[in-house]
C-alpha positions as CSV (number, residue, x, y, z in Angstrom):
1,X,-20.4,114.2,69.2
2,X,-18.0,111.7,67.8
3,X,-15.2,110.5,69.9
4,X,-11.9,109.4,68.3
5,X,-9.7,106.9,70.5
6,X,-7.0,105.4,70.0
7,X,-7.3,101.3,71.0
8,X,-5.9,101.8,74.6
9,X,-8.0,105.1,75.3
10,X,-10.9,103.1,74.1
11,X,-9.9,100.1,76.7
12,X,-9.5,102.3,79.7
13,X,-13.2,103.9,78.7
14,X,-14.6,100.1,78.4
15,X,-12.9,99.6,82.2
16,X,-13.8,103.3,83.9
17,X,-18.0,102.1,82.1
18,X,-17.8,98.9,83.5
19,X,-16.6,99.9,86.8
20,X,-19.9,102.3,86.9
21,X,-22.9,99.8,84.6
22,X,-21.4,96.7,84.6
23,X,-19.8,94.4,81.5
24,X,-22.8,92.5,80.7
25,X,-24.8,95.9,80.1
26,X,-22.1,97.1,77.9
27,X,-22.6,93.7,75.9
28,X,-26.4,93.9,75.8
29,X,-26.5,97.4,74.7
30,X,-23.5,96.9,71.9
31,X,-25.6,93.9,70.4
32,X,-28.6,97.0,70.2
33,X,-26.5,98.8,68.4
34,X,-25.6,96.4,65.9
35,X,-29.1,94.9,65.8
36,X,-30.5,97.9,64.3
37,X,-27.6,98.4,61.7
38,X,-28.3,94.7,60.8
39,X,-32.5,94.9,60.4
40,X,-31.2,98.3,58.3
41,X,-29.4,95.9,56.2
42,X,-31.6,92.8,55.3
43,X,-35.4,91.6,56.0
44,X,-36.2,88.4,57.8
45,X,-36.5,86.3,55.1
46,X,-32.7,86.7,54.8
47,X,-30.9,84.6,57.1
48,X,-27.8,85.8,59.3
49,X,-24.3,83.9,60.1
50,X,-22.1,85.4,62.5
51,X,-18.0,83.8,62.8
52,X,-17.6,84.7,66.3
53,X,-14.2,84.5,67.6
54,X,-13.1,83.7,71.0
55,X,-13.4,87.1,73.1
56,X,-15.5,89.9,73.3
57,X,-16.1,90.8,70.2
58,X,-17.6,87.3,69.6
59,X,-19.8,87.9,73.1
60,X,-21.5,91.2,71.0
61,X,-22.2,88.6,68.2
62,X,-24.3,86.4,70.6
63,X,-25.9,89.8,72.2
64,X,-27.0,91.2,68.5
65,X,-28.6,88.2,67.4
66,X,-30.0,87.8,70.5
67,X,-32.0,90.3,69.7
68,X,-33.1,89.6,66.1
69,X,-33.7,86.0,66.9
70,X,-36.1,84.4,66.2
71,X,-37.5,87.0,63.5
72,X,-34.7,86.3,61.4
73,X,-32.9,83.0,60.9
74,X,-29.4,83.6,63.0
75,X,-26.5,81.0,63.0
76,X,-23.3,81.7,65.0
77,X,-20.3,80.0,64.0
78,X,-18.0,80.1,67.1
79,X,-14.5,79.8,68.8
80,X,-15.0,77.3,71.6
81,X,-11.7,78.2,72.4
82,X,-10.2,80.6,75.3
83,X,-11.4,82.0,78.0
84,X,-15.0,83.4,78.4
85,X,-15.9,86.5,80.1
86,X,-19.4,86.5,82.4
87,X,-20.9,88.7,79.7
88,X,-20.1,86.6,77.0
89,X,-21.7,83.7,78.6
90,X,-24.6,85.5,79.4
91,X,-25.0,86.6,76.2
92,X,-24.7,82.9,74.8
93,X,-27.2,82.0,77.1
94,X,-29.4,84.7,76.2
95,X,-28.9,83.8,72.0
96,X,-29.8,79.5,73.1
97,X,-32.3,80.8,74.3
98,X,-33.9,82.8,71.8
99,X,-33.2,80.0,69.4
100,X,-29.7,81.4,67.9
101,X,-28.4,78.0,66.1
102,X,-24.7,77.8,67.3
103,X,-22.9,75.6,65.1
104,X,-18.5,75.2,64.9
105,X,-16.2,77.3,63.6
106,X,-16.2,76.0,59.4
107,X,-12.3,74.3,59.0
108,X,-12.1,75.7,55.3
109,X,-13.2,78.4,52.9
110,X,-15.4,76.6,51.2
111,X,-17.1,74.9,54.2
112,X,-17.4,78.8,55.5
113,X,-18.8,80.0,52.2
114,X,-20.9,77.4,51.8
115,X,-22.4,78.2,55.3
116,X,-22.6,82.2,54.2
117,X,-24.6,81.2,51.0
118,X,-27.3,84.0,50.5
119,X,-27.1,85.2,54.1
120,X,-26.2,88.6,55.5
121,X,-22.4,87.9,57.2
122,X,-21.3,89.4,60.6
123,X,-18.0,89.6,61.5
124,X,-17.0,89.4,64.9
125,X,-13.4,87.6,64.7
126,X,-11.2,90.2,65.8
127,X,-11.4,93.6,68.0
128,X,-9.1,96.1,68.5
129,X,-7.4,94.4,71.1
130,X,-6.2,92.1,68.0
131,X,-2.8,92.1,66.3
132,X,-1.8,91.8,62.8
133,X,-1.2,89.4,61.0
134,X,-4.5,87.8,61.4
135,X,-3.2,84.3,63.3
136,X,-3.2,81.5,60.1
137,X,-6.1,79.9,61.7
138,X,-9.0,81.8,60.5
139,X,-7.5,83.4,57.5
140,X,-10.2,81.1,55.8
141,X,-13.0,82.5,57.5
142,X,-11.6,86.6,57.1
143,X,-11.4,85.5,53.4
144,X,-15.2,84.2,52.9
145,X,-16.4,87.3,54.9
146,X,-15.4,89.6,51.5
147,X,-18.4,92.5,50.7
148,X,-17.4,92.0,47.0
149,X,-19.4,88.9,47.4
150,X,-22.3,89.6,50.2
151,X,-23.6,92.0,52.7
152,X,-20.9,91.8,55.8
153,X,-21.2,93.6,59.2
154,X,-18.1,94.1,60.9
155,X,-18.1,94.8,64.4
156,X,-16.1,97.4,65.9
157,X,-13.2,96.9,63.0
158,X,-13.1,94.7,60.2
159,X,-10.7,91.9,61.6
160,X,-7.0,91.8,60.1
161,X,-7.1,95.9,60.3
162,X,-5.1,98.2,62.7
163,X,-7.1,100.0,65.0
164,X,-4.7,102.6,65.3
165,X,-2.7,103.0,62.6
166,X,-4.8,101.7,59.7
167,X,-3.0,99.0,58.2
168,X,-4.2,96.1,56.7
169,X,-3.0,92.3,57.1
170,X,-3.4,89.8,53.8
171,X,-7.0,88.0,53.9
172,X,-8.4,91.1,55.9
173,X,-11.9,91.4,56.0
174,X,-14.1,93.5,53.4
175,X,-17.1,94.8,55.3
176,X,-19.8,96.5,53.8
177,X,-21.0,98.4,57.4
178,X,-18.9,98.6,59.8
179,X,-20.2,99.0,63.4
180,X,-17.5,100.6,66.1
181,X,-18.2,100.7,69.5
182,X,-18.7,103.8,71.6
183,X,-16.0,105.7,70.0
184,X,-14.4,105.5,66.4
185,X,-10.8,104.5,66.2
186,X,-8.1,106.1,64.0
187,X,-7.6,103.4,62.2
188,X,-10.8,102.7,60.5
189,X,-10.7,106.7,58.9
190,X,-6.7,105.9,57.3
191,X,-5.7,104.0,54.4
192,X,-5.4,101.3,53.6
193,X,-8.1,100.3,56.3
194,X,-10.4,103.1,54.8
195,X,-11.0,100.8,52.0
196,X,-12.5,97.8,54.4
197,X,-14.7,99.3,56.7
198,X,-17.7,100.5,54.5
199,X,-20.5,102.6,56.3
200,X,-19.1,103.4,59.3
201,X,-21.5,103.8,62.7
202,X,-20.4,104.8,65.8
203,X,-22.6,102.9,68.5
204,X,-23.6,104.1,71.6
205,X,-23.6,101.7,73.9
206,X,-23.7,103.2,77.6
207,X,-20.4,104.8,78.2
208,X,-20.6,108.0,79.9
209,X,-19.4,111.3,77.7
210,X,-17.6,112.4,80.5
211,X,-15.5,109.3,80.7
212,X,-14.8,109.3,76.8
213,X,-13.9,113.4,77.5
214,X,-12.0,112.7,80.2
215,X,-9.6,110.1,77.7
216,X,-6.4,111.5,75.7
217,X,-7.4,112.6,71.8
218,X,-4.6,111.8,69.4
219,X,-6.9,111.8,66.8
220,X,-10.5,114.0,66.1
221,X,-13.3,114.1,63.2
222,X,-16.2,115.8,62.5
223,X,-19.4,114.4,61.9
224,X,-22.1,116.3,60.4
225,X,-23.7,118.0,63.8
226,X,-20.2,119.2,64.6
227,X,-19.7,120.7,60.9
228,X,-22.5,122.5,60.7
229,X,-21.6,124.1,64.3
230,X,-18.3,125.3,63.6
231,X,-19.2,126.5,59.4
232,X,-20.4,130.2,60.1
233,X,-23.8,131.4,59.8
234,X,-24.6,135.0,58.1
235,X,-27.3,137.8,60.1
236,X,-30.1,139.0,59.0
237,X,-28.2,142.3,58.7
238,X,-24.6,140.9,56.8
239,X,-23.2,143.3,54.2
240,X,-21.6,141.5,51.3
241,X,-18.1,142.1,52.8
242,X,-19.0,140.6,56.0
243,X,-20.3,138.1,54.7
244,X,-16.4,136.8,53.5
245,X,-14.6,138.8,51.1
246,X,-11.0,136.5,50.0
247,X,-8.3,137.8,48.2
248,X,-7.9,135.0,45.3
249,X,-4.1,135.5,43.9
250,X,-3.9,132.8,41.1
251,X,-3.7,131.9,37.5
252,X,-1.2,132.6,34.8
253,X,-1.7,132.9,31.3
254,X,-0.8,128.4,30.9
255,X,-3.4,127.9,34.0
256,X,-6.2,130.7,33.7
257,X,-8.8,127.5,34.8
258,X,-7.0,127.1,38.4
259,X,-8.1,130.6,39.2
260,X,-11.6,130.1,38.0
261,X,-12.0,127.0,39.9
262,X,-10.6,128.3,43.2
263,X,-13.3,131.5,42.9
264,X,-15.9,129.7,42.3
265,X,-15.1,127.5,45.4
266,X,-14.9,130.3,47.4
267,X,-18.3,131.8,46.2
268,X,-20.2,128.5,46.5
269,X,-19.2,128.4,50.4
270,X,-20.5,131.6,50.8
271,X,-18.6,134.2,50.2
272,X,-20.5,137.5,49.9
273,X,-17.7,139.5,47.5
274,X,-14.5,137.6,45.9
275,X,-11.7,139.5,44.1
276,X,-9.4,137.8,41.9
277,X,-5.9,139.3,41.2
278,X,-4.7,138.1,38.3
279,X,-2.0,138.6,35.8
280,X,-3.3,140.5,32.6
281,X,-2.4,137.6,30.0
282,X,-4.8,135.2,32.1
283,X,-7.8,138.4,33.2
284,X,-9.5,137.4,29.5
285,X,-10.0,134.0,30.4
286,X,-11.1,134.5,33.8
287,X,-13.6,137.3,32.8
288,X,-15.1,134.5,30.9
289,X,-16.1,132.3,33.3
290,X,-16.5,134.6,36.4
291,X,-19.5,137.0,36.4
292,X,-20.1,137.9,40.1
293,X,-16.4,138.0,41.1
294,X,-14.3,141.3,40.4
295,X,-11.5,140.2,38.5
296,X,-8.2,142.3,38.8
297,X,-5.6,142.7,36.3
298,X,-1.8,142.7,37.8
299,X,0.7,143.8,34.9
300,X,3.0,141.5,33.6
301,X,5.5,143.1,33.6
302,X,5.5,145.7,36.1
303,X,8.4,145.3,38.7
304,X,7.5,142.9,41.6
305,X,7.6,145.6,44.5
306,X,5.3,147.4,42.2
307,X,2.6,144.4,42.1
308,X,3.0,143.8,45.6
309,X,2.1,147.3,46.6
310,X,-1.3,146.6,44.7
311,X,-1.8,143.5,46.1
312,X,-1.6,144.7,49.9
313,X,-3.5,147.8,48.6
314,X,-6.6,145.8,47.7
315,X,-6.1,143.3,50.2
316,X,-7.5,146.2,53.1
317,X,-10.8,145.5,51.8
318,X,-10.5,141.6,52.2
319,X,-10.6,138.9,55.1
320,X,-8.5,136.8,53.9
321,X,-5.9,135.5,51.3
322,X,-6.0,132.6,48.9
323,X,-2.5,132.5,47.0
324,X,-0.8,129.8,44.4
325,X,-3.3,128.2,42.3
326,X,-2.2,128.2,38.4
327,X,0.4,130.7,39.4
328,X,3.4,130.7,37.2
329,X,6.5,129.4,38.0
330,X,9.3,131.5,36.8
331,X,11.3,133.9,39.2
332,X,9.2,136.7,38.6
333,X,6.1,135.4,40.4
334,X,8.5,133.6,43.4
335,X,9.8,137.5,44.1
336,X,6.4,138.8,44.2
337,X,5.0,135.8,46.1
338,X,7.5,135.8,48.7
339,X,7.5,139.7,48.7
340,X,3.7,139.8,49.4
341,X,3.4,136.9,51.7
342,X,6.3,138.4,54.2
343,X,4.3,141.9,53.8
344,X,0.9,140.3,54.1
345,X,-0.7,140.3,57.8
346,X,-4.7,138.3,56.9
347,X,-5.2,135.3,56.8
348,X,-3.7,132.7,54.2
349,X,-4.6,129.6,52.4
350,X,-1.8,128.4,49.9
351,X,-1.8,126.0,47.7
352,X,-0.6,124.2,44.3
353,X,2.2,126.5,42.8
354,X,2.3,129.1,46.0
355,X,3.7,125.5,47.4
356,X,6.4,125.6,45.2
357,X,7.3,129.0,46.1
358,X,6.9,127.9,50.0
359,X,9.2,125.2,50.0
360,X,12.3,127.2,50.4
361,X,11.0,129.7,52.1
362,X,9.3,128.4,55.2
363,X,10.5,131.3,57.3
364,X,7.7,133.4,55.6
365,X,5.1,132.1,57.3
366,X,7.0,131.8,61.2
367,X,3.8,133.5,63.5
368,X,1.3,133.9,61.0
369,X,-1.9,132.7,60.6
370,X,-1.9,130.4,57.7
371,X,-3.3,126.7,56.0
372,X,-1.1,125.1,53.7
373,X,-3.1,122.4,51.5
374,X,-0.5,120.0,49.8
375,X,-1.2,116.7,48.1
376,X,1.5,113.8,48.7
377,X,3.9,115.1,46.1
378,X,3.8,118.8,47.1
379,X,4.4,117.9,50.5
380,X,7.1,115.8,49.9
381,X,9.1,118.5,48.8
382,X,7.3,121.3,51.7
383,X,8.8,119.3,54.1
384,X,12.4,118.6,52.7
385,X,11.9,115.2,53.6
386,X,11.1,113.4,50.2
387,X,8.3,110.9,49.3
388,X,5.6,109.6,52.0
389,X,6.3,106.1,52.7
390,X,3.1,104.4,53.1
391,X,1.9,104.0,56.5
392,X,3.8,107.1,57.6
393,X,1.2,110.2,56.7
394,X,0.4,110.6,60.2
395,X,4.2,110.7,61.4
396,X,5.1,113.0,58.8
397,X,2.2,115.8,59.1
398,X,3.0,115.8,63.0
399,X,6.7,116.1,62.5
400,X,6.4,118.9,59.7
401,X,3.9,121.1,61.9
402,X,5.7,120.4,64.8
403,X,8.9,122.0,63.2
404,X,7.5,124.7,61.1
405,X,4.6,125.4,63.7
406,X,2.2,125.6,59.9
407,X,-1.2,124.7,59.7
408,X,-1.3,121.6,57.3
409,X,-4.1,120.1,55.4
410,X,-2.2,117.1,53.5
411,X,-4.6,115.7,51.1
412,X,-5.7,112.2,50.1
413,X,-8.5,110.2,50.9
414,X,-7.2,109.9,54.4
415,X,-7.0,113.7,54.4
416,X,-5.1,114.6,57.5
417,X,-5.4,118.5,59.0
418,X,-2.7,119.1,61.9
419,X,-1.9,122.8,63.6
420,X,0.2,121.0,66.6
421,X,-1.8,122.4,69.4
422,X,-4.3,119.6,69.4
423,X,-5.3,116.3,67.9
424,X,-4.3,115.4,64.6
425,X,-8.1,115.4,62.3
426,X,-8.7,112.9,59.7
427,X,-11.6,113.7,57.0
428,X,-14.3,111.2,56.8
429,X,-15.6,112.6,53.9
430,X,-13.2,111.7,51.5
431,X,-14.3,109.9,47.8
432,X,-12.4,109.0,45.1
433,X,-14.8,111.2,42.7
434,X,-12.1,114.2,43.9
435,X,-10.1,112.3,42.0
436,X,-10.2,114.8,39.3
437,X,-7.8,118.0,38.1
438,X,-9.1,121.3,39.8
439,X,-10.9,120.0,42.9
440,X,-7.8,121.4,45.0
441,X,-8.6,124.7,43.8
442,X,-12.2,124.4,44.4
443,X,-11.2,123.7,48.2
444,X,-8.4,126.3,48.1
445,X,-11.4,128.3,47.7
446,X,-13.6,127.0,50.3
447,X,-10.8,127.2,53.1
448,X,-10.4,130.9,51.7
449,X,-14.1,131.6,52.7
450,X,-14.2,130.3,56.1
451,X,-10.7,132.1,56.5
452,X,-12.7,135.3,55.5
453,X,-15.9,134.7,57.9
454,X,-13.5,134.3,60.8
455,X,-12.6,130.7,61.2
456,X,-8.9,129.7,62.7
457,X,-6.9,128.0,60.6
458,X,-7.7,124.8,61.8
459,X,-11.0,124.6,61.8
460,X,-11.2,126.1,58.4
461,X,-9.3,123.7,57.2
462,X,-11.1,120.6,58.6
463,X,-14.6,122.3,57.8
464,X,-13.8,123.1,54.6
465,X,-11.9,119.5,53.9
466,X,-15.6,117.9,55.2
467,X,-17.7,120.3,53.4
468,X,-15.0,119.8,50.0
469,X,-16.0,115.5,50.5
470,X,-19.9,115.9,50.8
471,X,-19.7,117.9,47.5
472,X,-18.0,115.4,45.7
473,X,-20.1,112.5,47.5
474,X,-22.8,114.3,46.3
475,X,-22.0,115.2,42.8
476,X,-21.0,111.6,42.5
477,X,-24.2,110.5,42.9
478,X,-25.5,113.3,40.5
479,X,-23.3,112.1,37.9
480,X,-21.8,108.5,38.2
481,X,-18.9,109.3,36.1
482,X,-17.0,112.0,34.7
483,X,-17.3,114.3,37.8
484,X,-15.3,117.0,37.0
485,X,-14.5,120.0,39.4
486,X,-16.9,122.4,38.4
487,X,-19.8,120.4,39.8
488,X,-18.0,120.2,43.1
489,X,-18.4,123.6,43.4
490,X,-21.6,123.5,42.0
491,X,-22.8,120.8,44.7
492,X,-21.6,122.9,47.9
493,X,-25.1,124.4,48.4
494,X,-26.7,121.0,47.8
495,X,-24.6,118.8,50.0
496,X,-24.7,121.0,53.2
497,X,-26.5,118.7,55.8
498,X,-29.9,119.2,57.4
499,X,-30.6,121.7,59.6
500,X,-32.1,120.4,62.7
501,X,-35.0,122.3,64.2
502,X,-35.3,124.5,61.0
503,X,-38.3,126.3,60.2
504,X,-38.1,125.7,57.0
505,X,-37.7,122.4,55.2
506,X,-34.8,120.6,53.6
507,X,-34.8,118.7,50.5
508,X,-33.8,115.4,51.5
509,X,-30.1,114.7,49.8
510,X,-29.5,111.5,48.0
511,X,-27.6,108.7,49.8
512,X,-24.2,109.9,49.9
513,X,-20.8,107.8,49.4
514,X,-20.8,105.9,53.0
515,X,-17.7,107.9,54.0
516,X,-19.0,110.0,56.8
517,X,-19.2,108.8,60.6
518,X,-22.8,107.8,61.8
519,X,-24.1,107.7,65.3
520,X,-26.8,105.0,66.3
């Protein structure tokens, strides 16, 4: 299970562990951890320099080469400065020992890139404990230590990043892995951060679960293990309805592709029988592209009570509702939208133009169980409070749930899902491949599904926000560029993770996009 702790929680977890095992055993089994990420990362005839700073952080430096030494050549450049704790000079001992060269702190940037030349770099300036700005002093070194150049470990966070809150300081490090300890902090999963941290591993290095239980959880994410336990699994004995049957209300005549994309979504997650209501200008297009989905035809211009009647007719044979994308705009489709969703009593999903037929009407959705799945610019008018200020996605989701009570899924690449009942959920998964007109639907359609096979809110919208990365991780690597959304879709089936303990075998996935949270 992955933890999520804010830097305090994570301080008082490192004092309850060492109260029980002891610092120094803390140290030894953190350099473990990021011992095995660095012989996953180079061979022996690589050399290693670490820039150890002056506390802790640096101490793990001294423990993980320790441990590699001398297999692989290791040099630590370090901070004779400050105050040492008994672990970190046991673990300095232990690295002399095995041979570690310990040389000074380099006094420019090219001094410290001429002493990184060719080798692996480890970054272990800064913890979480730090605060930004980086201090002028060893700007130099944060600058050499830049993955657009070499390989770079960064342990626990890259340094000149927020922990918490994810911002970044000028002459921040660029890791390539990134190796937190005992728990993952917030920070490292929100932008701008996002962008330095690289592979991200969450180390195990002795704390108790029940200690990192027992913590306050601002924040949660899923890792693959806790995916695949909350995505629903069909019987041996599931009838096609069971198995998720959403209600897809979407496309117009200008947007027939929205639909299309948003039912095929919902199929590739598993969905046993989709329906598509659709006006009749747009049910040509559709019946197209969708074979195994029913498509159904909703006149144009019938009076809205009259379509709204047919909608909750056909809705008694469905688990749940998908409403808004490629719907028009006009004042037509806001009566029978706000007519229908008032009326409707199954579970809802809304999304792109069912946004925009929200915004004024909040009230609709007081006490029922809904997601709503805005980007940045739909949200900003959702909540009534304008554009997102960078830095400030975490505030705003918690203050629009918190006043609406909704269940919101705001997207980005720091994806953030929030029902106010429990910690706010970042998405791991994110990659810039989504990038790309239509993959909203495709997730519209996802969420729909698990809505349908009985998932809350919530957890629908956090599974299906993981599930909706891995498919575009994995269609990225299918097709380098020009992923569009259909092979999203098309990638659900593919980029589900192993099963563990299957009977059967899985075919072993390509490397995926280094997005998702690892445990070692």
């Amino acid at each position: 299970m992955i933890y999520v702790l804010a830097p305090d929680a994570a301080r008082r977890a490192d004092a309850q562990a060492i109260a029980q095992v002891g610092e120094d055993e803390l140290m030894r089994n953190a350099g473990k951890r990021i011992a095995e990420r660095l012989r996953a990362m180079t061979a022996p005839d690589r050399p290693i320099v670490a820039f150890a700073g002056p506390g802790n952080n640096g101490g793990d430096a001294f423990a993980a080469l320790a441990e590699l030494s001398p297999l692989y050549e290791c040099t630590i450049a370090a901070d004779p400065s400050g105050r040492r704790s008994e672990a970190r000079a046991a673990a300095e001992s232990r690295a002399r020992g095995a041979n570690v060269r310990t040389v000074p702190l380099p006094g420019d940037e090219h001094e410290a890139r001429g002493l990184l030349n060719g080798a692996v770099g480890v970054d272990a300036l800064f913890g979480t404990g730090a605060r930004l700005p980086l201090p002028a002093e060893y700007r130099h070194l944060a600058r050499a230590l830049d993955a657009r150049d070499r390989a770079v470990l960064a342990i626990d966070i890259p340094s000149g990043t927020d922990a918490l809150t994810g911002a970044v300081s000028e002459d921040a490090v660029r890791a390539s892995v990134t190796v937190t300890l005992a728990a993952a902090k917030p920070g490292l999963l929100l932008e701008p951060a996002r962008g330095y941290v690289g592979e991200l591993w969450v180390g195990s290095i002795g704390i108790d679960d029940a200690i990192l239980a027992s913590l306050p959880r601002q924040f949660a994410a899923l890792d693959d293990a806790a995916f695949l336990r909350l995505l629903p699994q069909r019987e041996s004995d599931t009838e096609k309805r069971a198995a998720g049957a959403p209600l897809i209300i979407a496309g117009s005549a200008q947007f027939p592709g929205a639909a299309v994309l948003c039912a095929l979504g919902a199929a590739r997650a598993g969905a046993g029988y989709v329906t598509v209501a659709t006006t009749s200008s747009a049910a040509p297009a559709l019946r197209m592209h969708l074979v195994e989905q029913v498509v159904v035809e909703l006149s144009d211009t019938a009076a809205p009570q009259a379509i709204v009647d047919e909608l909750l007719e056909i809705s008694k044979r469905n688990g749940a509702v998908a409403i808004g994308p490629g719907l028009g705009l006009d004042d037509r489709t806001a009566e029978i939208f706000a007519r229908f969703v008032a009326a409707n009593t199954l579970p809802m999903v809304i999304d792109a133009s069912g946004l925009f037929h929200l915004s004024k009407r909040l009230e609709l959705l007081r006490r029922k169980p809904s997601v709503v799945t805005p980007h940045a610019g739909e949200f900003a008018r959702l909540s009534g409070r304008g554009t997102v200020a960078p830095g400030m996605r975490v505030e705003r989701i918690r203050e629009f749930v918190d006043r609406t009570g909704i269940t919101t899924l705001l997207k980005g690449s720091d994806t953030l899902i929030y029902d106010g009942s429990g910690p706010l959920h970042i998405n791991p998964t994110g990659t810039n491949a989504l990038a790309t007109a239509g993959t909203g639907d495709v997730l519209t359609g996802i969420i729909a599904t698990l809505l349908a096979q009985g998932l809350s809110p919530v957890d629908a919208a956090r599974a299906g926000a993981y599930w909706h990365g891995l498919a575009g991780q994995y269609a990225s690597r299918r097709r380098r560029i020009g992923v569009i959304a259909r092979d999203v879709a098309e990638s659900l089936g593919e980029a589900l993770p192993p099963v563990s303990g299957a009977i059967y075998e899985v075919p072993p996935r390509p490397l995926r996009e280094s997005r998702a949270i690892r445990l070692s």
